[in-house]
gemmi code that builds the backbone of each chain (N, CA, C; Angstrom):
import gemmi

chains = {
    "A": [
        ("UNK", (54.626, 53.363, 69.851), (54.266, 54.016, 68.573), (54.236, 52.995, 67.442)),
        ("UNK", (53.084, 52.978, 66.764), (52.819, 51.905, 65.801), (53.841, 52.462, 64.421)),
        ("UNK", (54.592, 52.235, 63.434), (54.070, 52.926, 62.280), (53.578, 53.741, 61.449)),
        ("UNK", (53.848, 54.279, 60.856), (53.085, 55.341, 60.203), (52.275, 54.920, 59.456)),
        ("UNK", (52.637, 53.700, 58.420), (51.921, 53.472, 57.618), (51.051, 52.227, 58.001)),
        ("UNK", (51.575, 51.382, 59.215), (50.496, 50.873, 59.505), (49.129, 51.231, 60.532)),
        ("UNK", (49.570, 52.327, 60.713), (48.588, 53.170, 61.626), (47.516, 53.438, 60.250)),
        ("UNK", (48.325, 54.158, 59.695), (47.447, 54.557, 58.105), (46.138, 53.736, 57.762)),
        ("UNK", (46.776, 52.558, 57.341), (45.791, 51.099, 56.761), (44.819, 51.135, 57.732)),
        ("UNK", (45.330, 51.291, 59.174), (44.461, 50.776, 60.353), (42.814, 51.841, 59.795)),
        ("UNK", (43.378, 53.415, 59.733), (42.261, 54.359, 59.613), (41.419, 54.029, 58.363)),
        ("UNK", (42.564, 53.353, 57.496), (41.448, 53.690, 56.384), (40.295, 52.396, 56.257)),
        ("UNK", (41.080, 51.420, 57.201), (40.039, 50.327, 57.009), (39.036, 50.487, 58.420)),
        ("UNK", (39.114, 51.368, 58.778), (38.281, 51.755, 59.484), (37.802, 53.070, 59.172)),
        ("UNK", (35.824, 52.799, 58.817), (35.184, 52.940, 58.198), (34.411, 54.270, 59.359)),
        ("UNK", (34.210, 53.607, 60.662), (33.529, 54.341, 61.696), (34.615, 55.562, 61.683)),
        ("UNK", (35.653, 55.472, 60.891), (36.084, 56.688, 61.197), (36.875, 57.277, 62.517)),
        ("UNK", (37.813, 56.812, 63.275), (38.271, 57.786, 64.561), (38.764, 58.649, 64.562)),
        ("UNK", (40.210, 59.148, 64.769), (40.637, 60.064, 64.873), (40.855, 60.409, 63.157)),
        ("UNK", (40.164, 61.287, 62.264), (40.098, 61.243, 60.813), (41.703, 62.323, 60.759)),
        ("UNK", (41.650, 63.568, 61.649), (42.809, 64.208, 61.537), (44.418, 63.592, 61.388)),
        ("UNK", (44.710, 62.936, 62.837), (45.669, 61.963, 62.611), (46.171, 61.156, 61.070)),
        ("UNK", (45.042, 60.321, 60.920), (45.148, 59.619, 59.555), (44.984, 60.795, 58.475)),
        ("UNK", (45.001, 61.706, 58.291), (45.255, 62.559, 57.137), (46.551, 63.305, 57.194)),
        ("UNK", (47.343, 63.511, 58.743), (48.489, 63.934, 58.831), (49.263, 62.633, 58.258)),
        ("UNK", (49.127, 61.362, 58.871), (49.917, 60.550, 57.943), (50.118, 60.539, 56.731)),
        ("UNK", (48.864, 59.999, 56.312), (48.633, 60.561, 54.734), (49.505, 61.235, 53.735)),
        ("UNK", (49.063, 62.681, 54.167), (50.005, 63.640, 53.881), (51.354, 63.218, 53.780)),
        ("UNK", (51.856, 62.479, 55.318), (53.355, 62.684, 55.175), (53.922, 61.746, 53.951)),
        ("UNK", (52.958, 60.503, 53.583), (53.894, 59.283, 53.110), (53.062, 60.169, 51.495)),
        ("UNK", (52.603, 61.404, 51.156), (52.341, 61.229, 50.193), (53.485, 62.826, 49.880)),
        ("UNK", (54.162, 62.914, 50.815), (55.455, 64.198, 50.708), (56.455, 63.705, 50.291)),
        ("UNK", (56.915, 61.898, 50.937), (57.576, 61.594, 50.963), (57.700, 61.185, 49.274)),
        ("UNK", (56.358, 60.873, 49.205), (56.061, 60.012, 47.653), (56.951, 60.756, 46.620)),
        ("UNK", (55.869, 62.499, 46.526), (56.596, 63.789, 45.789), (57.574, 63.816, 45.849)),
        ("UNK", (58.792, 63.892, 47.087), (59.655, 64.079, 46.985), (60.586, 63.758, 46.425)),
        ("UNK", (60.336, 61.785, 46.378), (61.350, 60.358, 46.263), (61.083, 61.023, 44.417)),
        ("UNK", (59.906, 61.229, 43.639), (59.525, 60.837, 42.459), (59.670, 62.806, 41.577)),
        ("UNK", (60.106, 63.951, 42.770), (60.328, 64.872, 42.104), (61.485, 65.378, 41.660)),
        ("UNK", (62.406, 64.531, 40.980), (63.401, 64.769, 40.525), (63.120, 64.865, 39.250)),
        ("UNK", (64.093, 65.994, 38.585), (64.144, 66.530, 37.396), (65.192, 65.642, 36.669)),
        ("UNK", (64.445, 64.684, 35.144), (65.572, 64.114, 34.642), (65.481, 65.041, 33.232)),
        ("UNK", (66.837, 64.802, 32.945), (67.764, 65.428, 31.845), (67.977, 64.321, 31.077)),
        ("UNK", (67.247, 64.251, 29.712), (68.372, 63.207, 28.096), (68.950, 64.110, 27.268)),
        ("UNK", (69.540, 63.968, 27.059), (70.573, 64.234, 26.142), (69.577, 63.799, 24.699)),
        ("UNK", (69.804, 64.718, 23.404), (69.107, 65.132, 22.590), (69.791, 63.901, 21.340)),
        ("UNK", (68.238, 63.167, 21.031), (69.184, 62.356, 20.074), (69.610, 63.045, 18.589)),
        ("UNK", (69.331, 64.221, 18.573), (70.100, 65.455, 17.202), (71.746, 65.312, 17.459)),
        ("UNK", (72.082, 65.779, 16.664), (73.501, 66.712, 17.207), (72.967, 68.113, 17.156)),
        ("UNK", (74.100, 68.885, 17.841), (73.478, 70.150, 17.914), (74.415, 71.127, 17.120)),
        ("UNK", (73.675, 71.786, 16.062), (74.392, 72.413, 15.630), (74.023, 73.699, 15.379)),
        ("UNK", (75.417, 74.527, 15.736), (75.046, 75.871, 15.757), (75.838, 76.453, 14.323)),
        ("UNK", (75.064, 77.557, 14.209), (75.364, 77.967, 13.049), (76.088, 79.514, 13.523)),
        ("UNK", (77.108, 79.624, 13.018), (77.984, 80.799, 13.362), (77.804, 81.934, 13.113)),
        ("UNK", (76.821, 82.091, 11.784), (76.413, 83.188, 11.153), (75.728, 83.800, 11.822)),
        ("UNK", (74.996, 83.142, 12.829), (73.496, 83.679, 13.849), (74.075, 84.407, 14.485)),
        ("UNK", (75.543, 84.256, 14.606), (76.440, 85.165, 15.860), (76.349, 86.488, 15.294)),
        ("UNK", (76.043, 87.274, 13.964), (76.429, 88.013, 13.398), (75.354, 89.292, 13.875)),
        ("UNK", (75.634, 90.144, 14.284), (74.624, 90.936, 14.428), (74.620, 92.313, 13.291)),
        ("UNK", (73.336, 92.382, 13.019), (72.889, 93.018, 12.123), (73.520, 95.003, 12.241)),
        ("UNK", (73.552, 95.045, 13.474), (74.376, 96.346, 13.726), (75.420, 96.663, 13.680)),
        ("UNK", (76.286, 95.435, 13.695), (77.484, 95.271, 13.391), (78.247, 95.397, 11.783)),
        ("UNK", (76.843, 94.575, 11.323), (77.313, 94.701, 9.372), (76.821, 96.161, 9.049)),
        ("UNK", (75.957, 96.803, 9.988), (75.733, 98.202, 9.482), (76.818, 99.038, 9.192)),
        ("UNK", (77.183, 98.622, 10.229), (78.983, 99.663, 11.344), (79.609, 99.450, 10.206)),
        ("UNK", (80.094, 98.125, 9.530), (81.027, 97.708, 8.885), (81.022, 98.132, 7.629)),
        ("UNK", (79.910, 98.415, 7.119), (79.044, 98.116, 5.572), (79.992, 99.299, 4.655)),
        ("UNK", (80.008, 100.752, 4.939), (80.968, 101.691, 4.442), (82.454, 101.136, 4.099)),
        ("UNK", (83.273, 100.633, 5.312), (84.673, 100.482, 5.037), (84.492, 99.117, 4.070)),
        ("UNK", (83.656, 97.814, 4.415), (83.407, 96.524, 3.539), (83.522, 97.153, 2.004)),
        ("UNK", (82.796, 98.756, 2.018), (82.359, 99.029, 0.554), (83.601, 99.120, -0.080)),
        ("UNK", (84.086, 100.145, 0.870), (85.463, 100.996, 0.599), (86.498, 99.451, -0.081)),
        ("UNK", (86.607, 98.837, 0.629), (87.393, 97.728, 0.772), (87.567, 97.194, -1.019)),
        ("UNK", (86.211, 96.308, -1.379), (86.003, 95.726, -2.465), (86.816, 96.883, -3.464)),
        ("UNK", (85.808, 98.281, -3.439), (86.502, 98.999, -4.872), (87.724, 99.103, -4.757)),
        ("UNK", (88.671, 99.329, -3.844), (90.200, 99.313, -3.503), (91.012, 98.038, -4.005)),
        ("UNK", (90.249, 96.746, -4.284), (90.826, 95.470, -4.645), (89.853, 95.195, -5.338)),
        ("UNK", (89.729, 95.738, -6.689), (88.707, 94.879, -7.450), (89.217, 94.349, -8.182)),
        ("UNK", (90.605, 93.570, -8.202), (91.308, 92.480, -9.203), (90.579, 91.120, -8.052)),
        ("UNK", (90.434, 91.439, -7.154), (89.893, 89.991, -6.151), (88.317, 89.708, -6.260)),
        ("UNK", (87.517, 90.594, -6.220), (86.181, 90.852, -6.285), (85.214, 90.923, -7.573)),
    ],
    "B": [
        ("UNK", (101.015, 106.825, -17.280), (99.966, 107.776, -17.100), (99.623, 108.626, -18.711)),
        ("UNK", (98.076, 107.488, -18.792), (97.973, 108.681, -20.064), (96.726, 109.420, -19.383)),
        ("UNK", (96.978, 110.945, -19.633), (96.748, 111.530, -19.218), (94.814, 112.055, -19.785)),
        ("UNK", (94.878, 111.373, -21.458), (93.689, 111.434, -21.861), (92.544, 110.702, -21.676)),
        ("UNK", (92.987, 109.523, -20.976), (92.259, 108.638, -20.725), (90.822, 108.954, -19.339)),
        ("UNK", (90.024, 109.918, -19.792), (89.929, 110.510, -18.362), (88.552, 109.025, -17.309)),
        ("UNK", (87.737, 108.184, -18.458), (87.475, 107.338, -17.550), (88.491, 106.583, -16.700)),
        ("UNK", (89.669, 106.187, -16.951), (90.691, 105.386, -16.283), (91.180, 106.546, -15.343)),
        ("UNK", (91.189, 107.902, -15.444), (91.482, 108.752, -14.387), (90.795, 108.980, -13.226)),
        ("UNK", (89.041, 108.969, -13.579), (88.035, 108.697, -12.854), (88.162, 107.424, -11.790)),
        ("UNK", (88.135, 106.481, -12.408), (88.812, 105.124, -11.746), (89.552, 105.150, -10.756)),
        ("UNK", (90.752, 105.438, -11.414), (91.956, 105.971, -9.873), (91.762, 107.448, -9.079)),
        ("UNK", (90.703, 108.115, -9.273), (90.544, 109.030, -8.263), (89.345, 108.404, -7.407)),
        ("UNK", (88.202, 107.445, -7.759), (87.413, 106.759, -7.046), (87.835, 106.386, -6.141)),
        ("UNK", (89.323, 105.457, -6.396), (90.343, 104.119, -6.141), (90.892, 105.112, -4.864)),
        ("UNK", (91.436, 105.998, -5.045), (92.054, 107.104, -4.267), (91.547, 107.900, -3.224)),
        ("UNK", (90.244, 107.942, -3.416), (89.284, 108.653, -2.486), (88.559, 107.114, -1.517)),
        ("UNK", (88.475, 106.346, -2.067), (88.149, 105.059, -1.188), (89.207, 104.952, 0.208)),
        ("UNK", (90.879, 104.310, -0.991), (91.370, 104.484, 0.240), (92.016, 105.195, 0.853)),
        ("UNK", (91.415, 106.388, 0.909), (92.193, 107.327, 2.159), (90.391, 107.787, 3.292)),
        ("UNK", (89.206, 107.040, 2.715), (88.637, 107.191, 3.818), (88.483, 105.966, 4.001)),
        ("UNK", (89.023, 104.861, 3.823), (89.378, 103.222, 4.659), (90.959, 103.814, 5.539)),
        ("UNK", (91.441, 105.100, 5.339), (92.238, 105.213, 6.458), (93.853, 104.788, 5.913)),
        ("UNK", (93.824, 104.260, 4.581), (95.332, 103.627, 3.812), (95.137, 104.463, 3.261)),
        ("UNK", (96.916, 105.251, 3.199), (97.496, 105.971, 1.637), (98.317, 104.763, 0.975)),
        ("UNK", (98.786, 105.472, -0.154), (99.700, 104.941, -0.746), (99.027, 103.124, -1.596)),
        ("UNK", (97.829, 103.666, -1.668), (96.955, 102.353, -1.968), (97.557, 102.209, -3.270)),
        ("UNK", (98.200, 101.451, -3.982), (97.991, 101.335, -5.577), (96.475, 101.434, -6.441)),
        ("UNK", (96.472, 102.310, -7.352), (95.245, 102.340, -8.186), (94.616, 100.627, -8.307)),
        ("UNK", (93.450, 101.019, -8.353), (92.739, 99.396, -8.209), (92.958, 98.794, -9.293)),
        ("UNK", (92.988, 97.313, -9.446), (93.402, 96.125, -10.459), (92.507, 96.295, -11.207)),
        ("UNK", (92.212, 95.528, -12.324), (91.109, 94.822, -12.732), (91.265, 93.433, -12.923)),
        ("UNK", (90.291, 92.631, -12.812), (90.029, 91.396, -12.503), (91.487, 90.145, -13.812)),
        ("UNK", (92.076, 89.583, -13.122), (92.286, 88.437, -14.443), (91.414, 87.932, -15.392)),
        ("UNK", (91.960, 87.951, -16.309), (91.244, 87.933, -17.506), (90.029, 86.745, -17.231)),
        ("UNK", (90.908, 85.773, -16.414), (90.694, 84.212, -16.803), (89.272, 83.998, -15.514)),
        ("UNK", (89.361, 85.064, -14.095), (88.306, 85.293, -13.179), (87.246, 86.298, -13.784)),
        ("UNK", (87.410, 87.231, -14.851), (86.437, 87.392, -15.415), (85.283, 86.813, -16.081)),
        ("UNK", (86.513, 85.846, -17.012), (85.658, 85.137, -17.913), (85.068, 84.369, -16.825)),
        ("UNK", (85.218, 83.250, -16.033), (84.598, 82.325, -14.874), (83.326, 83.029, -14.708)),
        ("UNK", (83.394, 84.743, -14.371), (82.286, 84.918, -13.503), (81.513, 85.154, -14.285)),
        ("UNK", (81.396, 85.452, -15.368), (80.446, 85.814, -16.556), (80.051, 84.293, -17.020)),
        ("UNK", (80.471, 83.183, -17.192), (80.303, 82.099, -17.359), (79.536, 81.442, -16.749)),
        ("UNK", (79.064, 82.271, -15.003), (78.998, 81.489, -14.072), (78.917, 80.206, -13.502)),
        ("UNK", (80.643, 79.938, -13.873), (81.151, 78.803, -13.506), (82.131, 79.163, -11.899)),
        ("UNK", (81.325, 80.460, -11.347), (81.750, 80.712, -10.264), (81.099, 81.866, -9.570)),
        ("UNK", (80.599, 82.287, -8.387), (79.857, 82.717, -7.729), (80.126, 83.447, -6.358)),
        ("UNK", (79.013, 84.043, -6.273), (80.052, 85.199, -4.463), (78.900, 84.637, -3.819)),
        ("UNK", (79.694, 84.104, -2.670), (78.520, 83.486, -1.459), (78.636, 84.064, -0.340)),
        ("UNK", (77.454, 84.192, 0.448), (77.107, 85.100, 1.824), (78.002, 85.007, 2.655)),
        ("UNK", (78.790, 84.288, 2.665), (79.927, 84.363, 3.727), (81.328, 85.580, 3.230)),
        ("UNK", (81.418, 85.652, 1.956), (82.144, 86.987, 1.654), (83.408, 86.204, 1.053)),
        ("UNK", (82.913, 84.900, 0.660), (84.140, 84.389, -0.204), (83.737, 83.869, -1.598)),
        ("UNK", (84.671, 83.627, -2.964), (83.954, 82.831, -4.019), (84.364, 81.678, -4.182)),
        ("UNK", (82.345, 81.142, -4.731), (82.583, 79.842, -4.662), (82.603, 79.284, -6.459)),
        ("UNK", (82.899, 77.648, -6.340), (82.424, 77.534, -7.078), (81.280, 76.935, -8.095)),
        ("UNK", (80.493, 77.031, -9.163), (79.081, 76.387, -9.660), (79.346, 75.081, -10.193)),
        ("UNK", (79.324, 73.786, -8.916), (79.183, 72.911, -9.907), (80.557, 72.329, -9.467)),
        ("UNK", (81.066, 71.575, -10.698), (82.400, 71.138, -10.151), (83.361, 71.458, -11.452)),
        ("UNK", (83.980, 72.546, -10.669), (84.667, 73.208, -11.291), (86.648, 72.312, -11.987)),
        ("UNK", (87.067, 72.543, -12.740), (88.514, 72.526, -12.919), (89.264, 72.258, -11.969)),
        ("UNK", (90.399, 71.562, -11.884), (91.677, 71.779, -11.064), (92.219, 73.338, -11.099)),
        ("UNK", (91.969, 73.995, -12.206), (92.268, 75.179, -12.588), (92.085, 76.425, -12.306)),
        ("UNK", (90.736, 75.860, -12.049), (89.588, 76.952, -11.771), (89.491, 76.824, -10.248)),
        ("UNK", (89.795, 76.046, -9.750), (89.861, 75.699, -7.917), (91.322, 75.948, -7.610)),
        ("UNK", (91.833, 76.581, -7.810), (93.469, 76.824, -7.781), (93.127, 78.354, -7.952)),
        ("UNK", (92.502, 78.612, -9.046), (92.137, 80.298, -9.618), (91.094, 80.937, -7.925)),
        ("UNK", (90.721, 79.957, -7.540), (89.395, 80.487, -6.694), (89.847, 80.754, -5.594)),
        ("UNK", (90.502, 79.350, -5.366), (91.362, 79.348, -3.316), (92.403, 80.380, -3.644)),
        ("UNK", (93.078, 80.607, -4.551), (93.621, 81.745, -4.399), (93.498, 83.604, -3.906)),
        ("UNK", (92.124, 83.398, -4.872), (91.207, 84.757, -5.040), (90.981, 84.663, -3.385)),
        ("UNK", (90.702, 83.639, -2.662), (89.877, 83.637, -1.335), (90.721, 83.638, -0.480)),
        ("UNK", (92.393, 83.612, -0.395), (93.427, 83.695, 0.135), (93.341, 84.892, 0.464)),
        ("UNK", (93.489, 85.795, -0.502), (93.693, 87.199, -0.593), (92.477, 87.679, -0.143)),
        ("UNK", (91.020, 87.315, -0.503), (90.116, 88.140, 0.345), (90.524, 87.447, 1.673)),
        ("UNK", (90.466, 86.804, 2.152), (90.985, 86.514, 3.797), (91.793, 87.429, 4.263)),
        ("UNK", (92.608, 87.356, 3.703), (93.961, 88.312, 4.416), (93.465, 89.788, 4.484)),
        ("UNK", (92.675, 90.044, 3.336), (92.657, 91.340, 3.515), (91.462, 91.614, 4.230)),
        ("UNK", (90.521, 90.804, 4.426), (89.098, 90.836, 5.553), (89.629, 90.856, 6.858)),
        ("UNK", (91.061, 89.930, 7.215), (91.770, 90.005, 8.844), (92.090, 91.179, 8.721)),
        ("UNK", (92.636, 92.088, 7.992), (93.338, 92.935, 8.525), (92.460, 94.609, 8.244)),
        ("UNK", (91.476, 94.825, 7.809), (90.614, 95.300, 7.639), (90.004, 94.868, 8.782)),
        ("UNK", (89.156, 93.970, 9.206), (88.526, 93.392, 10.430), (89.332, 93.991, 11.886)),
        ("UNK", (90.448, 93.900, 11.573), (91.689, 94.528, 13.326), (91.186, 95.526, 12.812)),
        ("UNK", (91.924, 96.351, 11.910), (91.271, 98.285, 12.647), (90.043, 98.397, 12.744)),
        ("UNK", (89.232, 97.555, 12.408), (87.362, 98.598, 12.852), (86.969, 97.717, 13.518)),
        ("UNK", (87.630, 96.877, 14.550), (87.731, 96.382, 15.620), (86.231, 95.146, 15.322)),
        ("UNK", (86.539, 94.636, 14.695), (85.301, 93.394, 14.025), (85.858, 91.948, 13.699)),
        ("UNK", (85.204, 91.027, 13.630), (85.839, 89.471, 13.814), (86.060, 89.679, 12.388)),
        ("UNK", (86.858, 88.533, 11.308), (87.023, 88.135, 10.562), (85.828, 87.640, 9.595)),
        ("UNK", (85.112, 86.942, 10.784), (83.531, 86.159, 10.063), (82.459, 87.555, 9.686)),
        ("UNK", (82.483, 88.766, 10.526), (81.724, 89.603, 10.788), (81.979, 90.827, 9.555)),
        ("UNK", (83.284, 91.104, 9.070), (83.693, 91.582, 8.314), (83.360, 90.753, 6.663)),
        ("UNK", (84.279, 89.131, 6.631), (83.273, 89.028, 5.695), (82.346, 88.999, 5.453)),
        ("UNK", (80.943, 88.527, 6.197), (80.095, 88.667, 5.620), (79.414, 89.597, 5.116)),
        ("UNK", (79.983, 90.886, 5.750), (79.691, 92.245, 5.230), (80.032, 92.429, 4.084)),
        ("UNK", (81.050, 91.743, 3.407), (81.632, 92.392, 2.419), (80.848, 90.990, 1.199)),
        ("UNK", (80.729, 89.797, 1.954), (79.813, 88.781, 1.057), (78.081, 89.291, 0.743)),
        ("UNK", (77.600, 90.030, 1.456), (76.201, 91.303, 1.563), (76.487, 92.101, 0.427)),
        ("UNK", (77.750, 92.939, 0.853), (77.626, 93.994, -0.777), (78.200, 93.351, -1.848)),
        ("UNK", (79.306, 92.012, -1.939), (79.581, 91.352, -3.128), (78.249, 91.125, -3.790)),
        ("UNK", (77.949, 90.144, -2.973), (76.222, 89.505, -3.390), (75.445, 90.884, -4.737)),
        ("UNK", (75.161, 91.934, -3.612), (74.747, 93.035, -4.297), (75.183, 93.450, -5.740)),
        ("UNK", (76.407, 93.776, -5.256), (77.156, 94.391, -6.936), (76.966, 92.502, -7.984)),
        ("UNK", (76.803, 92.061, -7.875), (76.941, 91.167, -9.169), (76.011, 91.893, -10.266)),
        ("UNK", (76.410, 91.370, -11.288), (75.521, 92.289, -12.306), (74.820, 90.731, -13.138)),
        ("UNK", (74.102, 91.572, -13.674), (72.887, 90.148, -14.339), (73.610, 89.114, -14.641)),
        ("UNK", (73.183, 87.897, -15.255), (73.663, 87.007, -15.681), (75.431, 86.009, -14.667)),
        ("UNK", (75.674, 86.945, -13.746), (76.427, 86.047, -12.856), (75.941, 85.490, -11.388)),
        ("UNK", (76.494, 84.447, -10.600), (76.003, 83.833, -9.758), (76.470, 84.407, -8.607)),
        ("UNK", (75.104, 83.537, -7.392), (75.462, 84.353, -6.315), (74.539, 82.809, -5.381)),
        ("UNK", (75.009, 82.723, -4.261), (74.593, 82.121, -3.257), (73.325, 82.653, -2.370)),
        ("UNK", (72.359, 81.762, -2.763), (71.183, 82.370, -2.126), (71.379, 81.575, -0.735)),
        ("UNK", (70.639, 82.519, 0.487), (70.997, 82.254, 2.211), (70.597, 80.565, 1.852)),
        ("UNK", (69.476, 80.176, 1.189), (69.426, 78.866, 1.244), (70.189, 78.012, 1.234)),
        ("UNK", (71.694, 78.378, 0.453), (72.461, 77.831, -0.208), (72.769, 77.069, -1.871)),
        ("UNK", (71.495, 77.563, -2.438), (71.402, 77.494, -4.041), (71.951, 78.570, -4.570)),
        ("UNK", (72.244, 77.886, -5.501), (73.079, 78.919, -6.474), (71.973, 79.600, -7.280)),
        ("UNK", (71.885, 81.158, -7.275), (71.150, 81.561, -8.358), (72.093, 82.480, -9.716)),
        ("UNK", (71.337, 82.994, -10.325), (71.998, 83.608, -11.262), (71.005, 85.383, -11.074)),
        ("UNK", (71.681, 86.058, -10.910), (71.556, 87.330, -10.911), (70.264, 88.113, -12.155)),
        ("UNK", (69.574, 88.326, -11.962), (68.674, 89.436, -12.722), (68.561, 90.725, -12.435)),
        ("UNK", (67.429, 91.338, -13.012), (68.042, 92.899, -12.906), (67.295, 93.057, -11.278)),
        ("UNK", (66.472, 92.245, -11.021), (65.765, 92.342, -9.759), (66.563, 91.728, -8.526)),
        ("UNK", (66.684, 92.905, -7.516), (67.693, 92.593, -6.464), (67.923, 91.183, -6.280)),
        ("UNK", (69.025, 90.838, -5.565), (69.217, 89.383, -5.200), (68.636, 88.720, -3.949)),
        ("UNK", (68.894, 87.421, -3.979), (68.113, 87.174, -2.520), (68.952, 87.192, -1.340)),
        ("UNK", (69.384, 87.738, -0.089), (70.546, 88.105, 0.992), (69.699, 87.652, 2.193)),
        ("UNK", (70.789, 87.335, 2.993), (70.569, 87.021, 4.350), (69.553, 88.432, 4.758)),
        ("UNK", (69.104, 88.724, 5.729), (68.271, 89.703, 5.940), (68.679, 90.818, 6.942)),
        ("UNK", (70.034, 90.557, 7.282), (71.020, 91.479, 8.169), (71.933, 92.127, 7.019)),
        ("UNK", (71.372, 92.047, 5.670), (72.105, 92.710, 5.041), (72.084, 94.017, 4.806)),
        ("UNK", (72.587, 95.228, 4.631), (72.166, 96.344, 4.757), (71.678, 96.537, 3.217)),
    ],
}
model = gemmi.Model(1)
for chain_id, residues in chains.items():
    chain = gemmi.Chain(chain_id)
    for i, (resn, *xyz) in enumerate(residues, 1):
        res = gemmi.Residue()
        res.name, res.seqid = resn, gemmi.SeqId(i, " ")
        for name, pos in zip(("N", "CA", "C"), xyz):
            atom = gemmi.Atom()
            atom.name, atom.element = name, gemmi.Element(name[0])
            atom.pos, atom.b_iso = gemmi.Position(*pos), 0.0
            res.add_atom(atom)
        chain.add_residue(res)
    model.add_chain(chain)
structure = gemmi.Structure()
structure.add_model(model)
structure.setup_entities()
């Protein structure tokens, strides 16, 4: 058994063409292998800092819920407010 | 208790009906402001910002930053413990209560726009985060 890839060269420099199937199963394989070696997913790290803002945490249904007793609250202490 | 005074009676029955549906008796009739946090806010040499605390315009006094972290002591404490019974964070409560501060300012005092500029109040609503009710 020759090689894979020098079997390869052999087909492609041969023009008359022989077994064309063979040389395209090679092909294929060293071009799976290619994808494979070169399909890795890279990750950088963000040259920002990341900053989150806390307020975003706040949900709007929540200050609804709240909004009555918040009211209640202020007029009950309006030496602070 | 003078008894003729019936706006100041009005007052403490407002004061009274607040807190017994916030769920507290025995509330003392509500304060009114120190003289000296009045004058500030009318001056606006001090301001209510979206987070539900006051700040201040500018760079204020040793005096006036002593007058403020104080004021914001006491809203803290009383935003934690308000925040435990209606089962809400601290941050979540003030800002609710920094939404309707914002609101009630009346003309001519300051208020923290979401941008973070200071504006000064007109008769035309203020500018609020947009989760404000």
């Amino acid at each position: 058994m020759m090689p894979v890839k020098v079997r390869d060269r052999l087909h492609r420099n041969n023009i008359a063409g022989l077994p064309f199937g063979r040389a395209l199963m090679a092909k294929g394989l060293l071009m799976l292998g290619v994808v494979s070696l070169s399909g890795c997913i890279s990750v950088n790290a963000p040259d920002k800092p990341i900053v989150i803002e806390l307020n975003i945490n706040i949900k709007q249904e929540v200050i609804y819920r709240l909004a009555k007793d918040a009211g209640n609250t202020i007029d009950a202490n309006a030496d602070i407010f | 208790m003078a008894k003729t005074d019936r706006k100041w009676m009005r007052g403490v029955l407002y004061g009274a009906l607040a807190a017994l549906s916030a769920g507290a008796l025995a509330v003392p009739a509500m304060a009114q402001r120190d003289p000296a946090y009045a004058q500030a806010r009318a001056q606006g040499k001090v301001g209510e910002k979206p987070d539900g605390y006051l700040g201040i315009v500018g760079s204020g006094s040793s005096g006036l930053r002593a007058m403020v972290d104080d004021i914001n002591i006491r809203r803290r404490a009383l935003y934690a413990e308000k925040a435990k019974s209606a089962n809400a964070t601290l941050q979540e409560y003030a800002f609710t209560a920094g939404c309707l501060a914002i609101a009630r300012t009346k003309p001519g005092e300051k208020y923290q726009a979401p941008s973070g500029e200071w504006k000064t109040r007109t008769s035309s609503p203020p500018e609020r985060d947009s989760r404000c009710p």
